[in-house]
C-alpha positions as CSV (number, residue, x, y, z in Angstrom):
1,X,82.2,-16.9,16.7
2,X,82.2,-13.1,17.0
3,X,84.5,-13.0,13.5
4,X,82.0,-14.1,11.9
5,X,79.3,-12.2,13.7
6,X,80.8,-8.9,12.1
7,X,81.3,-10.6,8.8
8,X,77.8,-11.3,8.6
9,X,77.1,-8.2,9.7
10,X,79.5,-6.3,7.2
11,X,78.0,-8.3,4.6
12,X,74.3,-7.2,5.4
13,X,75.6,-3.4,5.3
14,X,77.2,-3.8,1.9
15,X,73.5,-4.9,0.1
16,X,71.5,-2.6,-1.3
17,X,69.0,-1.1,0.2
18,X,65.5,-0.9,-1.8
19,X,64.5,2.4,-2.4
20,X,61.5,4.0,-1.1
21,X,59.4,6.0,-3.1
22,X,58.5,9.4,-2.0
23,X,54.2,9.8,-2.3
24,X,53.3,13.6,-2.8
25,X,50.1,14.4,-2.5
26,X,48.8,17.9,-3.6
27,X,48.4,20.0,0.2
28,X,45.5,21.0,1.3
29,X,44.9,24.7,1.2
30,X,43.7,25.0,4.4
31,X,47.4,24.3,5.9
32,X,48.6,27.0,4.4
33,X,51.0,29.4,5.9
34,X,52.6,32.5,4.8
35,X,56.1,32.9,4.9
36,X,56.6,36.5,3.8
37,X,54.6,39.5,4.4
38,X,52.4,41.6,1.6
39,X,54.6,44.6,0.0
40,X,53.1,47.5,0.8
41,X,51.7,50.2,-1.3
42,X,55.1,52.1,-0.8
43,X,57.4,49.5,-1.9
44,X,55.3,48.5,-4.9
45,X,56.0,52.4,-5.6
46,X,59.4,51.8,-5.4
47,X,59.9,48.4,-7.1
48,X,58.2,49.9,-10.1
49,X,60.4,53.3,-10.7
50,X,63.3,51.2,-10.0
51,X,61.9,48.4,-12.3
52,X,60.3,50.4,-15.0
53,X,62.9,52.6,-15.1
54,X,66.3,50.4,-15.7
55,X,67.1,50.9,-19.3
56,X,68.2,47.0,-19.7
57,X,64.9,46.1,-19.0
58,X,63.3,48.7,-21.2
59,X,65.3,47.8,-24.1
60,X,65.4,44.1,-23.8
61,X,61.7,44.4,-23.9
62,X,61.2,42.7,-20.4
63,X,58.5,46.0,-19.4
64,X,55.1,44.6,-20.0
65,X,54.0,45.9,-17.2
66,X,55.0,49.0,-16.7
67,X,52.8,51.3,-19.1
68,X,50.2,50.9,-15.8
69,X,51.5,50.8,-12.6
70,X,48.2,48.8,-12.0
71,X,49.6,46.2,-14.2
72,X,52.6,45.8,-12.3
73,X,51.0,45.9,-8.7
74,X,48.9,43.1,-9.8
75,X,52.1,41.0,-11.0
76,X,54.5,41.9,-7.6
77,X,51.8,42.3,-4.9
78,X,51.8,38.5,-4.1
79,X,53.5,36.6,-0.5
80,X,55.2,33.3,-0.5
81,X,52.9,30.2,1.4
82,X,54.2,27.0,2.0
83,X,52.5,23.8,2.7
84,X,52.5,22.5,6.5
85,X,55.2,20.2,5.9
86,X,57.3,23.0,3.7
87,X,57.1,20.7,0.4
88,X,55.1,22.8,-1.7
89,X,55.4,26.2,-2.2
90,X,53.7,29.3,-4.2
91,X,52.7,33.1,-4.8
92,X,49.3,33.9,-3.7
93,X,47.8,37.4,-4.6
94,X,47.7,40.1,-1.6
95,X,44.6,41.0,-3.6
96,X,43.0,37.9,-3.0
97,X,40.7,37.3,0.6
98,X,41.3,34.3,2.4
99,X,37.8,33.4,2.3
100,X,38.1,33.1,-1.3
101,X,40.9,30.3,-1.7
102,X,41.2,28.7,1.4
103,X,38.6,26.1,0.8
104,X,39.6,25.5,-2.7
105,X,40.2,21.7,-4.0
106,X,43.2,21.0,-6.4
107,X,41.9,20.3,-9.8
108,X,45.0,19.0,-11.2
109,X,48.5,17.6,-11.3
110,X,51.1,17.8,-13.5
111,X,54.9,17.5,-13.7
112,X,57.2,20.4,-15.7
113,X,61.1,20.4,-16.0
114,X,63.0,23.0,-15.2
115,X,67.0,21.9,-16.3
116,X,67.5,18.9,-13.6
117,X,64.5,19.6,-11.6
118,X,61.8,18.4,-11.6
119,X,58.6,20.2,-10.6
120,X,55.5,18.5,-9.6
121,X,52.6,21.3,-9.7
122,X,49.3,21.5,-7.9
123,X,46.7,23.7,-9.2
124,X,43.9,24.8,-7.7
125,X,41.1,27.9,-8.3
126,X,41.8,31.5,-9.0
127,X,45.3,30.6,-10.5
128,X,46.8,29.4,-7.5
129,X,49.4,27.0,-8.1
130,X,51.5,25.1,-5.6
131,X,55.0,23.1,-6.3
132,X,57.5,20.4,-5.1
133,X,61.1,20.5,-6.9
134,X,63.7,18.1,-6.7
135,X,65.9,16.8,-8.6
136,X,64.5,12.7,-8.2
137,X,62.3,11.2,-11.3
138,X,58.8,11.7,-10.7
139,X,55.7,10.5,-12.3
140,X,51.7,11.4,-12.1
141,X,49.8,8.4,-12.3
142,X,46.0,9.8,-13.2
143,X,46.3,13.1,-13.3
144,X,42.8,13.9,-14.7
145,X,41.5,11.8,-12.1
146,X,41.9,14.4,-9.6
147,X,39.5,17.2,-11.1
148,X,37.0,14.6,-9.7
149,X,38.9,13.3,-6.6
150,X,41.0,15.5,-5.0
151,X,42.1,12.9,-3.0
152,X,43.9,11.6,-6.4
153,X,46.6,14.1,-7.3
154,X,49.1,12.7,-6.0
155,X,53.0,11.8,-7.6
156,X,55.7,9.2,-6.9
157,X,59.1,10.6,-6.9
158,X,62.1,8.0,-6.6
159,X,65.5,9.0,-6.4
């Protein structure tokens, strides 16, 4: 009786599980937390004499930003945030006051690849954008549907 106890049972392992599919929905801003400090002043200084000084950059043409050191303090004076649950990520602008973003709405979805990944990115005002990456198939169902709702941008990833 036990024999075929664990033959049932050892049958039951061996099906196929159904796969769950992951819901993302875009975070809300609010939940926010920084994970890196602001540079400061001092090592913006440095970052760009290093930077705008390194002849491979200069002659591959990757120095945009360095006629104006303004230029470039805009571009690198930014801090990684994270979403509560660590999912979403992004650079926010030192520059920019909390008041001004932290009650912002996402006003889209959208989903870019990047090689394997797959990137699922929230946007939201003053050019901040938030993202998931993983290497599963993901889709946006209405993704104009959440300029009106935010409560709509939202993907389905499945593995």
């Amino acid at each position: 009786m036990f024999q075929r106890f664990l033959l049932a049972a050892a049958l039951v392992a061996l099906l196929p599980l159904p796969v769950l599919a992951d819901e993302l929905i875009c975070p809300d801003l609010k939940t926010l937390a920084q994970v890196n400090a602001c540079p400061t002043d001092e090592e913006l200084q440095h970052t760009y004499h290093g930077y705008c000084s390194d002849d491979n950059n200069a002659y591959g043409k990757k120095t945009d930003t360095c006629p104006h050191f303004e230029d470039y303090r805009k571009m690198k004076n930014v801090a990684r945030w994270e979403s509560a649950d660590g999912r979403f990520d992004g650079y926010l602008s030192c520059d920019l006051p909390d008041a001004a973003w932290r009650d912002g709405k996402p006003g889209g979805i959208a989903l870019a690849m990047q090689g394997k990944i797959t990137k699922v990115v929230c946007s939201y005002p003053n050019n901040i954008t938030l993202t998931y990456r993983t290497r599963e198939n993901c889709t946006v169902a209405e993704a104009k549907a959440c300029a009106d709702d935010p409560t709509a941008c939202r993907a389905t990833c499945n593995p």
